[in-house]
N, C-alpha and C positions, 0 to 999 in steps of 0.2 A: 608331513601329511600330504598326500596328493587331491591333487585337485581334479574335481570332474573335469570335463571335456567342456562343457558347456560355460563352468567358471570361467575356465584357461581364455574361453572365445571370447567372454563378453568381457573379458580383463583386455586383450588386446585390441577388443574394438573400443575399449574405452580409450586406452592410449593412443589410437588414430583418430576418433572425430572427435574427441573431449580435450584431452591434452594439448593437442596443438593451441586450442584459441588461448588457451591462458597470456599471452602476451598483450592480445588485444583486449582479451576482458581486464586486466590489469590497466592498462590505460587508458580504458571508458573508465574502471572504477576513480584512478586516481584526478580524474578532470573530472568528476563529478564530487570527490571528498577532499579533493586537494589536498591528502596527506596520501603518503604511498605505502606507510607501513601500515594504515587503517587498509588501506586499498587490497595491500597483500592479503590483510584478513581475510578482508570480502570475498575475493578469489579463491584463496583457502575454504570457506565455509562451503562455495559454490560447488566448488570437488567434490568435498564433503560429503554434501547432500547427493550431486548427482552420484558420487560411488554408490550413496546408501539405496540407491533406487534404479541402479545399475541394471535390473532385470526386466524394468520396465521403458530403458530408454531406447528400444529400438520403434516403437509406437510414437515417437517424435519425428515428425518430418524434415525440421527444419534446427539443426542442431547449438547454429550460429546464433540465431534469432532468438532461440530459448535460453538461451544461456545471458545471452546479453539484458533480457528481459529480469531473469532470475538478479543477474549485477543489478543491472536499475533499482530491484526493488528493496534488495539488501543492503546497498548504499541507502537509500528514505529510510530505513531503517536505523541505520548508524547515525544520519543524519537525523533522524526525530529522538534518538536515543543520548545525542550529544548537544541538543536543544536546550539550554537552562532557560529559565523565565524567571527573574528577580523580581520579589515582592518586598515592597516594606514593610518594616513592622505594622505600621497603622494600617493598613489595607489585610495584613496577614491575621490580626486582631479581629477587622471587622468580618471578614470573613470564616475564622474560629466562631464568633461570637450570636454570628445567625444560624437561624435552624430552620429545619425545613420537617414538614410533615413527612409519616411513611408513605402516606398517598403520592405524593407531590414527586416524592423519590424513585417511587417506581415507575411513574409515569416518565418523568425526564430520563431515565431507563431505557424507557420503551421506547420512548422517542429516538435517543442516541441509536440504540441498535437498530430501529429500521430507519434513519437515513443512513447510516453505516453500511446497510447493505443495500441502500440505493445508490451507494455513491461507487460500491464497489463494482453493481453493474453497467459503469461509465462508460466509452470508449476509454483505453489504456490515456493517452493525451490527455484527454479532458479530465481523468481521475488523478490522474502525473498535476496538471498543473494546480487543480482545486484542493487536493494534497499537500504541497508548496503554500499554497499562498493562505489558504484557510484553514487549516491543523499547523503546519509548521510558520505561522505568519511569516515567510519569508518576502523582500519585497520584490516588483517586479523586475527588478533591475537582478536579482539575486536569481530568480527562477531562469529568464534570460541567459544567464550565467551555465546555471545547472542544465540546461535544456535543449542549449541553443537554438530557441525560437526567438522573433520579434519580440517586442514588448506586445506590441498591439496582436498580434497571431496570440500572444498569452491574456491579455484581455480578449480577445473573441470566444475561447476555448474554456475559459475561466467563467463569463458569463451564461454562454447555451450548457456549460456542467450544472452551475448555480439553477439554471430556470427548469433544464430537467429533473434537478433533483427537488426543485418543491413544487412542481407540476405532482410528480410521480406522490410526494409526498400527498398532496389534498389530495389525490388521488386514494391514497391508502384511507385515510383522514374519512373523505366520504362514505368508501366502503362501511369502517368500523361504526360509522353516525349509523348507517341506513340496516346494517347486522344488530346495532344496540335496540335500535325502532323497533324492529320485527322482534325481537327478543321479547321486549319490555311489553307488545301487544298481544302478543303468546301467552304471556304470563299473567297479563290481565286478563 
């Protein structure tokens, strides 16, 4: 079957600004998963996706940057994905064995999803290391590791992520108090 004109182009311009970096994106991935054949994945899926989206990568400015960003984030992925957390039985028990009201469940709900998307409008950094250290409790010696920052560069970035996200957080907080007030004065 023949291929349009316009496939044929964006097929060879993918093989000149996408294909090249796979070397370097293979070894960002593999110092940040320290296995190489997880790594290849990673690089593998990253192709992937940008082939699947091939018709919109000419609206990327910066081709290096984006891709490496894409690695980053699909290692934290692998990397939250290959996360175990060992419970014991007695804690797995007590845990089975509490319950929680529907109210209670929606609200802690609520809650998760809008700091989730507080945390998502982070600087990339400060969402990288709060990521690490707070979802993935990795320690600081380990984020370090993954990031090549300071320790302390990862405590400064780790703390102004934390305080703008429950700034931003009482912020929502407030709002929904002072929408529930007028609601509830409405209705009376």
């Amino acid at each position: 079957m023949k291929r349009s004109k316009k496939q044929s182009m964006v097929a060879r311009d993918f093989k000149t600004s996408v294909l090249p970096l796979s070397r370097k994106l293979l070894r960002f991935a593999t110092h940040f998963l320290k296995d190489e054949q997880q790594a290849r994945d990673v690089v593998q899926d990253i192709f992937l996706k940008l082939w699947q989206k091939r018709d919109t990568l000419d609206e990327i400015e910066n081709m290096e940057a984006f891709t490496m960003r894409m690695t980053r984030n699909r290692c934290l992925d692998v990397i939250r994905a290959n996360k175990v957390v060992a419970i014991d039985e007695e804690t797995d028990r007590k845990l089975k064995a509490q319950t929680v009201d529907v109210h209670s469940k929606v609200e802690l709900s609520e809650t998760a999803g809008q700091i989730r998307k507080l945390i998502l409008k982070l600087p990339d950094l400060q969402r990288t290391v709060m990521q690490l250290r707070d979802i993935e409790q990795m320690s600081y010696d380990e984020i370090a590791e993954v990031t090549d920052l300071k320790v302390n560069a990862i405590r400064v970035n780790l703390s102004r992520a934390r305080k703008k996200v429950r700034d931003e957080f009482l912020k929502l907080k407030e709002d929904e108090d002072r929408r529930s007030k007028t609601l509830t004065a409405t209705l009376l």
